[in-house]
TIMI-2910 file (N, C-alpha, C, CB; in pm, 1 decimal, decimal comma, always signed):
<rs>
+----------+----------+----------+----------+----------+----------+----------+----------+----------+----------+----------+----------+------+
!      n_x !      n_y !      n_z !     ca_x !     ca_y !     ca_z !      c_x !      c_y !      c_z !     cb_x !     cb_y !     cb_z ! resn !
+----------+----------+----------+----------+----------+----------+----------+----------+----------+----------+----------+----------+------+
!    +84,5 !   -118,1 !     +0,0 !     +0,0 !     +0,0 !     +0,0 !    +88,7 !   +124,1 !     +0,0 !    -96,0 !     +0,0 !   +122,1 !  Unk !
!    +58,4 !   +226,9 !    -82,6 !   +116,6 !   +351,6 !    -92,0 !    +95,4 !   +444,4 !     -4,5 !    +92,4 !   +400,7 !   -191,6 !  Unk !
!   +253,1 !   +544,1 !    +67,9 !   +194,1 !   +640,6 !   +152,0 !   +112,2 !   +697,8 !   +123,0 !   +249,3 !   +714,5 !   +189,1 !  Unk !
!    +82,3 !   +785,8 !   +248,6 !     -8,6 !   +877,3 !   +211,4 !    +37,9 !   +985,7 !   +153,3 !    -77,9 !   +911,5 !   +303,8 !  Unk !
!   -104,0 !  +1062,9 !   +102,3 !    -26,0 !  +1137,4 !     -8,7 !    -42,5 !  +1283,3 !    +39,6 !    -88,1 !  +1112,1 !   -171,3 !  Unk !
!    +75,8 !  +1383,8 !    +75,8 !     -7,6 !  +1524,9 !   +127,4 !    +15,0 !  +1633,0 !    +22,4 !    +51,7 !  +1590,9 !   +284,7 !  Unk !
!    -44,5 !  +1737,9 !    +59,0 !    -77,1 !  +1817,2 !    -37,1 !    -43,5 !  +1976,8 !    +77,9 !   -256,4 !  +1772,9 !   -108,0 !  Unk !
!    +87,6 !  +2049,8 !    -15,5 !   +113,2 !  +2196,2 !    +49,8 !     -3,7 !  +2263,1 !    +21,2 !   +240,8 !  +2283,4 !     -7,3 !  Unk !
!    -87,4 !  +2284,0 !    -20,1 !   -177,1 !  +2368,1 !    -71,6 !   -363,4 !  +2342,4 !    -19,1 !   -145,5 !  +2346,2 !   -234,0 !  Unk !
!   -421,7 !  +2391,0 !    +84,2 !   -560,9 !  +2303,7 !    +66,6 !   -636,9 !  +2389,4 !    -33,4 !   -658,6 !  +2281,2 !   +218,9 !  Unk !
!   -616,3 !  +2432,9 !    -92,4 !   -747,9 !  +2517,0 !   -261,8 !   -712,0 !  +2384,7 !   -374,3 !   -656,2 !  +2758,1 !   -381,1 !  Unk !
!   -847,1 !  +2407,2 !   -414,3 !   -896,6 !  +2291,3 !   -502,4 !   -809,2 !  +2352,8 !   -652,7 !  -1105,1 !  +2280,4 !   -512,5 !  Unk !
!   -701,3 !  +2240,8 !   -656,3 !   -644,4 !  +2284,6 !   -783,2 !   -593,9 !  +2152,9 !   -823,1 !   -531,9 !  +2404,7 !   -777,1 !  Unk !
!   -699,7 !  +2078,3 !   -995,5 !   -682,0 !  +1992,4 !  -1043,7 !   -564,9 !  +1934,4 !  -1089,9 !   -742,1 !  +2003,0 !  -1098,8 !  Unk !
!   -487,1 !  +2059,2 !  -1151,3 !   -359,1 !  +2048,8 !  -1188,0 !   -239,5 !  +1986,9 !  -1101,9 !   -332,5 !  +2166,3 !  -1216,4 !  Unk !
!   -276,8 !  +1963,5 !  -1023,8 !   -195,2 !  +1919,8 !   -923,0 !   -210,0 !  +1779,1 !   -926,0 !   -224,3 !  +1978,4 !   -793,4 !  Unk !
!   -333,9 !  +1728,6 !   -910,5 !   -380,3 !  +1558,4 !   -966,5 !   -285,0 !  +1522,0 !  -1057,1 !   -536,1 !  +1537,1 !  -1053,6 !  Unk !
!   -300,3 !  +1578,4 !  -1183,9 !   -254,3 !  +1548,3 !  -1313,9 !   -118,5 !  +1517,7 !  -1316,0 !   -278,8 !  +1650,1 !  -1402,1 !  Unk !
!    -75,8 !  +1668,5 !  -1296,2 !   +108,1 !  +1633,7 !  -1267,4 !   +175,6 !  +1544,6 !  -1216,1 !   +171,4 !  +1705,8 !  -1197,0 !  Unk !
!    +89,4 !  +1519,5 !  -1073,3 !   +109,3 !  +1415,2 !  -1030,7 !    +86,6 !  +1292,3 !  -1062,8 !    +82,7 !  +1424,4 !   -961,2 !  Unk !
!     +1,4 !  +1275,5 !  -1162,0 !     -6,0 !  +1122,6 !  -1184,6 !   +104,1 !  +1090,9 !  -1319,7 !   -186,0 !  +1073,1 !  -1223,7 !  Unk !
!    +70,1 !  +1238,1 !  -1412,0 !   +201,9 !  +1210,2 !  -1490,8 !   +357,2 !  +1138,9 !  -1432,6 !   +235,1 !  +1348,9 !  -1537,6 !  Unk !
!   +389,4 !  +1206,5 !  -1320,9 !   +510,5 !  +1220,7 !  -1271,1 !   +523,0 !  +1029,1 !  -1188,7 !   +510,3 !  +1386,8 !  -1151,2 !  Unk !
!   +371,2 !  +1006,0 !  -1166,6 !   +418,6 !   +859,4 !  -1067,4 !   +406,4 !   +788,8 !  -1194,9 !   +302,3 !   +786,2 !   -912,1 !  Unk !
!   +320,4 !   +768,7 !  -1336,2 !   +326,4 !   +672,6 !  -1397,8 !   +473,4 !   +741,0 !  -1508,5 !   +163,8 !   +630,0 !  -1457,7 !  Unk !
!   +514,7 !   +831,3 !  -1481,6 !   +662,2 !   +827,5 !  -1596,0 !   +610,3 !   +844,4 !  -1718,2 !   +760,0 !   +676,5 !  -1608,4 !  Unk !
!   +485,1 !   +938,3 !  -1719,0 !   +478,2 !   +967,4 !  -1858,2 !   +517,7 !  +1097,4 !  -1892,9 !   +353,2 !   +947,0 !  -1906,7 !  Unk !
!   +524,3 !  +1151,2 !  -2045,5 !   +577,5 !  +1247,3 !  -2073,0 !   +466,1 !  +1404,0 !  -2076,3 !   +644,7 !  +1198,3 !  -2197,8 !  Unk !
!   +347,0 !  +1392,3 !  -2063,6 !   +250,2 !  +1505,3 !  -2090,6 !   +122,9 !  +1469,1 !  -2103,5 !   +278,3 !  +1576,3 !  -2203,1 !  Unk !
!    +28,9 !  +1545,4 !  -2060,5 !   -144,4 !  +1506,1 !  -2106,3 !   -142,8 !  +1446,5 !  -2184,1 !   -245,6 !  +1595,0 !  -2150,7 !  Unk !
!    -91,1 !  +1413,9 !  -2327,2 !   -146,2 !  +1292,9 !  -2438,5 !   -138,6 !  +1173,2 !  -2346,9 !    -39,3 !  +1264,4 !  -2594,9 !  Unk !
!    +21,0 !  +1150,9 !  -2313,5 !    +47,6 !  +1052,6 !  -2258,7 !    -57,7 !   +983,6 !  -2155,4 !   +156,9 !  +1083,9 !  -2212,4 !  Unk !
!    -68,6 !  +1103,7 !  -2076,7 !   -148,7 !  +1056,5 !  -1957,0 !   -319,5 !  +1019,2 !  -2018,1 !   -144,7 !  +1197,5 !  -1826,5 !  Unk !
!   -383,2 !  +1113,7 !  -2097,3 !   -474,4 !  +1076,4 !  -2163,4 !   -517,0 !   +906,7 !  -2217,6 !   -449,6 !  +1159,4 !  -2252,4 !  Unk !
!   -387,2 !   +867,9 !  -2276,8 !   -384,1 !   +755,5 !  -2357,2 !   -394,5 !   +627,5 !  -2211,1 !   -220,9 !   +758,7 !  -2472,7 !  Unk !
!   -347,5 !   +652,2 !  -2111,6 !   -304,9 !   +559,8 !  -2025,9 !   -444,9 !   +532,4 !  -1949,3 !   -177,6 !   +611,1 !  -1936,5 !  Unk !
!   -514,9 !   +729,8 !  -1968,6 !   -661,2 !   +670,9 !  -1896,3 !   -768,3 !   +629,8 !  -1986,9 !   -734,8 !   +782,1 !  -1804,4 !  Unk !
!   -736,4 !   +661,0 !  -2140,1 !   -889,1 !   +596,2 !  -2226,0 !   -956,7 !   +750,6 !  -2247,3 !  -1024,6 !   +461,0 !  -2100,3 !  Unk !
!   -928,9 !   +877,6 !  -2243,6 !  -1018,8 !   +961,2 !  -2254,0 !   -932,9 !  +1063,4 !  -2360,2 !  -1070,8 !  +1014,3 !  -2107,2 !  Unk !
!  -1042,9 !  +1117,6 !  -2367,8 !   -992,8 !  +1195,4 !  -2507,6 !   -892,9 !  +1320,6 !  -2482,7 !  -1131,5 !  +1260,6 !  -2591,6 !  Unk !
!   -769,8 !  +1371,5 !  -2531,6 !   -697,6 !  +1457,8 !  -2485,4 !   -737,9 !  +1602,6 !  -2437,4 !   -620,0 !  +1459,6 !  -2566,2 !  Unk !
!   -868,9 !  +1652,6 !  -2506,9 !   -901,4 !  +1773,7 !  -2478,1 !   -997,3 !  +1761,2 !  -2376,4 !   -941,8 !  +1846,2 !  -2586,9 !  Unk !
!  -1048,7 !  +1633,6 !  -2273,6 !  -1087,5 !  +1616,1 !  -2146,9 !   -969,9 !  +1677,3 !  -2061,4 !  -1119,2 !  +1466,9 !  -2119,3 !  Unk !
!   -858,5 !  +1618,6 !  -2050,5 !   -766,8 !  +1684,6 !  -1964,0 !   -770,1 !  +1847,0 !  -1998,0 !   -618,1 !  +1617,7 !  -1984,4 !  Unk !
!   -719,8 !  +1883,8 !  -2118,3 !   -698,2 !  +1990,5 !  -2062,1 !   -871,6 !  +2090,0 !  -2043,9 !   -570,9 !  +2056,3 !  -2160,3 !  Unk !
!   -968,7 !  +2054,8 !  -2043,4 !  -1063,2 !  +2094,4 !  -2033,9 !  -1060,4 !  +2157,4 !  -1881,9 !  -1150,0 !  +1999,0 !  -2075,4 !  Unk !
!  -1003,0 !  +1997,3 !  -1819,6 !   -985,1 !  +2001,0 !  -1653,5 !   -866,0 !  +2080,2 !  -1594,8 !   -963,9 !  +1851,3 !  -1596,6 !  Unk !
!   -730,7 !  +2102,1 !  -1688,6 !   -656,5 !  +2200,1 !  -1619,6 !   -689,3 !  +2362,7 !  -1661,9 !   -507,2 !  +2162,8 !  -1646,5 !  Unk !
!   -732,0 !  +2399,1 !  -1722,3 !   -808,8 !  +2501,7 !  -1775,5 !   -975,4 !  +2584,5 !  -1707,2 !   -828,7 !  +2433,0 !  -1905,1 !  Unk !
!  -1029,8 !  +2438,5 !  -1616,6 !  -1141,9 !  +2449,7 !  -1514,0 !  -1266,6 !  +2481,2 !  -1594,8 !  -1114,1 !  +2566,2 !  -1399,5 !  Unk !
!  -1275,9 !  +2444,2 !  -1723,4 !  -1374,9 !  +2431,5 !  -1785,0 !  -1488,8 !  +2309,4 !  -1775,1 !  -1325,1 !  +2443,9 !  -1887,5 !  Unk !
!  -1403,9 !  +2195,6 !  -1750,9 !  -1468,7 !  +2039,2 !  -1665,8 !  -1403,3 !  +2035,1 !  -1520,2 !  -1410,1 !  +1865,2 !  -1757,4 !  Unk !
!  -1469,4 !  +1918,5 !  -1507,5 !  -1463,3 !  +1903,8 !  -1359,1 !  -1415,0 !  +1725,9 !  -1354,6 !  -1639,5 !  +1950,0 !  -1275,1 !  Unk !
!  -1307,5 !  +1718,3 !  -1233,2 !  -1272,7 !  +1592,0 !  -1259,0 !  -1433,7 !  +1516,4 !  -1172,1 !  -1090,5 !  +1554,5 !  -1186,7 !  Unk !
!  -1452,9 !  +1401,7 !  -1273,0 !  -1609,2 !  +1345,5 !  -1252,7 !  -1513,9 !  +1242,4 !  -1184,1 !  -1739,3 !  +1295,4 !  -1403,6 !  Unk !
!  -1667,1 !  +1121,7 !  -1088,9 !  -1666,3 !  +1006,8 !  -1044,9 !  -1556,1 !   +909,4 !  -1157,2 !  -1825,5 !   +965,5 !  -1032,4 !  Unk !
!  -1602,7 !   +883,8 !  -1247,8 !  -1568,9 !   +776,7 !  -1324,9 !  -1429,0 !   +828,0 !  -1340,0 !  -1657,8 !   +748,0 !  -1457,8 !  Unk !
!  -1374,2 !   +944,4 !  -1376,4 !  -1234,2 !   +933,3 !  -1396,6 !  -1176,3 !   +921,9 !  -1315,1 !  -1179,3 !  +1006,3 !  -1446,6 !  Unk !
!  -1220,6 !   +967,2 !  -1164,6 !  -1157,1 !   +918,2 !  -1030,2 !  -1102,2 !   +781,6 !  -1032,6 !  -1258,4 !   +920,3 !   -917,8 !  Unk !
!  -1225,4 !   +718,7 !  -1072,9 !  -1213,3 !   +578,0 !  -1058,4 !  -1122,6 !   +502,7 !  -1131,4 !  -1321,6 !   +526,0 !  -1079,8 !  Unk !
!  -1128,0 !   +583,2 !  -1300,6 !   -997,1 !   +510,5 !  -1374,4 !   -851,5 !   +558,1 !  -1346,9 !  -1010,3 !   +527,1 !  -1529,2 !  Unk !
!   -857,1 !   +701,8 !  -1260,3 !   -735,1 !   +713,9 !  -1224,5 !   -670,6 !   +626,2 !  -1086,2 !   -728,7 !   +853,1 !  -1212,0 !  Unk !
!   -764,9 !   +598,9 !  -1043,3 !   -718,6 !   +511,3 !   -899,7 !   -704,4 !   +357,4 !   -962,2 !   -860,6 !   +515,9 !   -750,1 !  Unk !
!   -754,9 !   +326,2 !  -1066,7 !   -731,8 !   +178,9 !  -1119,2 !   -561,6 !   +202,3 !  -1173,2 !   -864,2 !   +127,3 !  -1269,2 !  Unk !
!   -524,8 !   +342,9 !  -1241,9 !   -417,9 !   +298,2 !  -1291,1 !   -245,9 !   +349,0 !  -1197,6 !   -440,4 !   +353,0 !  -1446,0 !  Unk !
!   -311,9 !   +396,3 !  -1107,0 !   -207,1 !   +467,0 !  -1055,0 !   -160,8 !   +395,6 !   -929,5 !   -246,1 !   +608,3 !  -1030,5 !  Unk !
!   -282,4 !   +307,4 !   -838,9 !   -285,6 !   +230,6 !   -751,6 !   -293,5 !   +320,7 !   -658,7 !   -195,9 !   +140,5 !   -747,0 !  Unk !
!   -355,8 !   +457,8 !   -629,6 !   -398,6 !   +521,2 !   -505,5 !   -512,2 !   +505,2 !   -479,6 !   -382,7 !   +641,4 !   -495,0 !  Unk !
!   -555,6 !   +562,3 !   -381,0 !   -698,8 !   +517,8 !   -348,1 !   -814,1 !   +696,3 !   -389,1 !   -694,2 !   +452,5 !   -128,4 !  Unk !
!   -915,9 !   +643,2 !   -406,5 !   -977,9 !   +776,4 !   -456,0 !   -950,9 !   +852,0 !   -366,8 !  -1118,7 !   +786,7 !   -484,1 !  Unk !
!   -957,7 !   +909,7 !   -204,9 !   -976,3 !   +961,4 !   -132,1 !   -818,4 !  +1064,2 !   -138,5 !  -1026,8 !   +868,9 !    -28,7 !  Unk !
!   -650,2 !   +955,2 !   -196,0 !   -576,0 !  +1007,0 !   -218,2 !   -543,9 !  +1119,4 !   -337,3 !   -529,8 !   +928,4 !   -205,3 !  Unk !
!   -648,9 !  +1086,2 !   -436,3 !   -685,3 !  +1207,2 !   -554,9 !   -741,8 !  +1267,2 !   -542,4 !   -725,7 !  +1201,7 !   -656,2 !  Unk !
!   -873,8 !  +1291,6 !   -410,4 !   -908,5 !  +1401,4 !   -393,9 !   -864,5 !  +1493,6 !   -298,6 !  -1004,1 !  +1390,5 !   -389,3 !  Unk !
!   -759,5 !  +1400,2 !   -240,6 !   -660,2 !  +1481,6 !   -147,9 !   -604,5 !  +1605,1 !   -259,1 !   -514,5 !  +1366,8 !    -80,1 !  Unk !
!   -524,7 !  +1488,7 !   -346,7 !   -416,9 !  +1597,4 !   -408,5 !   -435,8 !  +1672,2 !   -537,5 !   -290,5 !  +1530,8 !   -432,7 !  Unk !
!   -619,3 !  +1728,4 !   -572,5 !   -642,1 !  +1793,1 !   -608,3 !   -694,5 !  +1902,9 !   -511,5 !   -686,1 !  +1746,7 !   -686,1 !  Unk !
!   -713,7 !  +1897,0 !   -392,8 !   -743,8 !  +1932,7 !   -289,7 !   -903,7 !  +1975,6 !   -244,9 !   -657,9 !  +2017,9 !   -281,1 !  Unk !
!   -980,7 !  +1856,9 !   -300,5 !  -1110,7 !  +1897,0 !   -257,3 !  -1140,1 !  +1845,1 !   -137,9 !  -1209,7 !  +1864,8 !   -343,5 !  Unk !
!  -1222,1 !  +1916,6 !     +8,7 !  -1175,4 !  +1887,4 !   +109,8 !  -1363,0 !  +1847,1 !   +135,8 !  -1066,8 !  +2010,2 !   +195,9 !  Unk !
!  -1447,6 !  +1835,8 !   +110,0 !  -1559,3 !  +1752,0 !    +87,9 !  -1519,2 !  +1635,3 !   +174,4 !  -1587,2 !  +1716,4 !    -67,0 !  Unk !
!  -1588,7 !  +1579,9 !   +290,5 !  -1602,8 !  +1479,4 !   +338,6 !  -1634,6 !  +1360,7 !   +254,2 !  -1676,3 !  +1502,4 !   +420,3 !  Unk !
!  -1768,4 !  +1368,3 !   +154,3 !  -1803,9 !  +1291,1 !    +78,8 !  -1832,7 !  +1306,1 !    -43,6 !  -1870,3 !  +1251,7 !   +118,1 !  Unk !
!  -1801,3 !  +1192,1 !   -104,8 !  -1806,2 !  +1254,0 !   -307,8 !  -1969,2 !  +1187,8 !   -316,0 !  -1639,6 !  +1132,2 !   -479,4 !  Unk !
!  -2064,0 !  +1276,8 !   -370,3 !  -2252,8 !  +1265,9 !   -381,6 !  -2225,0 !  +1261,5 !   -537,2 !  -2384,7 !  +1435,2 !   -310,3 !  Unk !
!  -2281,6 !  +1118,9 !   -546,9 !  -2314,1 !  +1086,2 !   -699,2 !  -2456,7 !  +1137,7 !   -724,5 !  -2306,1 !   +918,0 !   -735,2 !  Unk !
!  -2505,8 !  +1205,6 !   -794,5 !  -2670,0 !  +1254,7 !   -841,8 !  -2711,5 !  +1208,0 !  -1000,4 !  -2682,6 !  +1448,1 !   -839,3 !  Unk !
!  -2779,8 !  +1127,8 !   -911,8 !  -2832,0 !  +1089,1 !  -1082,5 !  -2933,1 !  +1175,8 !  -1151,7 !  -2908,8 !   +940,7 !  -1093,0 !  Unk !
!  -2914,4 !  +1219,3 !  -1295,0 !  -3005,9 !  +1254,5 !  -1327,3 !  -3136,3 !  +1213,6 !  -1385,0 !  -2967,8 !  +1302,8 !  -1363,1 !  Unk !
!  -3255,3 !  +1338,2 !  -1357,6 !  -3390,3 !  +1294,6 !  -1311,4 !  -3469,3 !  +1251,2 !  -1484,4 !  -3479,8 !  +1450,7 !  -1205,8 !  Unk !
!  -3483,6 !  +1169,6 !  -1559,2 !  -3551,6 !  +1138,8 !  -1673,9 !  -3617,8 !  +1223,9 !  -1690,2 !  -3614,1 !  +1037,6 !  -1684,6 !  Unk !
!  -3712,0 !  +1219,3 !  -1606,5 !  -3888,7 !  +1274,6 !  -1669,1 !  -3857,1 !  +1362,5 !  -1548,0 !  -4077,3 !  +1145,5 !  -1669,3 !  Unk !
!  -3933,9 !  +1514,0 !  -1567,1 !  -3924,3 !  +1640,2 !  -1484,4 !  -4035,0 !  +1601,5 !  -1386,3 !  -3949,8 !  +1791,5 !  -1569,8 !  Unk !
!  -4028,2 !  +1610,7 !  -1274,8 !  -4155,8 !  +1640,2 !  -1146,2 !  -4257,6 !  +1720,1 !  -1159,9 !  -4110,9 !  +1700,1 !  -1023,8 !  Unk !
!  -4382,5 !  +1698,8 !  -1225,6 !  -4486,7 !  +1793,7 !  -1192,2 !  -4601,7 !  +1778,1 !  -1151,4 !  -4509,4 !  +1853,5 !  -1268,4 !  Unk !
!  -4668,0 !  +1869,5 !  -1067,4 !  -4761,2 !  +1905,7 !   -942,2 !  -4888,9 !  +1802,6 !   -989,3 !  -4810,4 !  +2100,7 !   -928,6 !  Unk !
!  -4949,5 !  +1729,8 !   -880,7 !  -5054,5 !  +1649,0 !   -931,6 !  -5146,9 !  +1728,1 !   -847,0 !  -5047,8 !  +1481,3 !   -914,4 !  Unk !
!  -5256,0 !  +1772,6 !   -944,6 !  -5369,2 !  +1896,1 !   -873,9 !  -5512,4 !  +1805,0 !   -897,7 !  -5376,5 !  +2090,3 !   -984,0 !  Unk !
+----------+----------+----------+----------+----------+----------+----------+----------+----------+----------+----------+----------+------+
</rs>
């Protein structure tokens, strides 16, 4: 099991994820890292740019490939949220039965 992971900074800054995962899997740049997670290159930089938001599912493929645990990626992007709330969205809209 891998230390833990700390973070100088507590403000939510994605870029910090990234680098870091570049830097533990030895790759050379967002393509790289892109290719290693399955997603398309202009997802990343969508996310260092703060136009997206790192979602559930990429959490999840980044903790499959890096071997940290999610809680350590949301450390070291620094979101300090007790709990990550999945919301599904609602099909059909709610309306008033009169």
């Amino acid at each position: 099991m891998p230390d833990r992971i700390t973070t100088p900074s507590c403000e939510y800054n994605p870029n910090q994820l990234l680098d870091t995962l570049i830097a533990r899997l030895h790759l050379k740049n967002d393509a790289g890292l892109s290719r290693a997670l399955d997603v398309a290159r202009p997802i990343l930089g969508g996310i260092r740019h703060g136009t997206l938001g790192v979602g559930v599912w990429l959490l999840q493929r980044m903790a499959e490939i890096s071997d940290l645990s999610i809680s350590d990626l949301r450390q070291l992007m620094g979101d300090q949220r007790s709990r990550l709330r999945v919301m599904a969205a609602r099909a059909i809209p709610r309306t008033s039965v009169t």
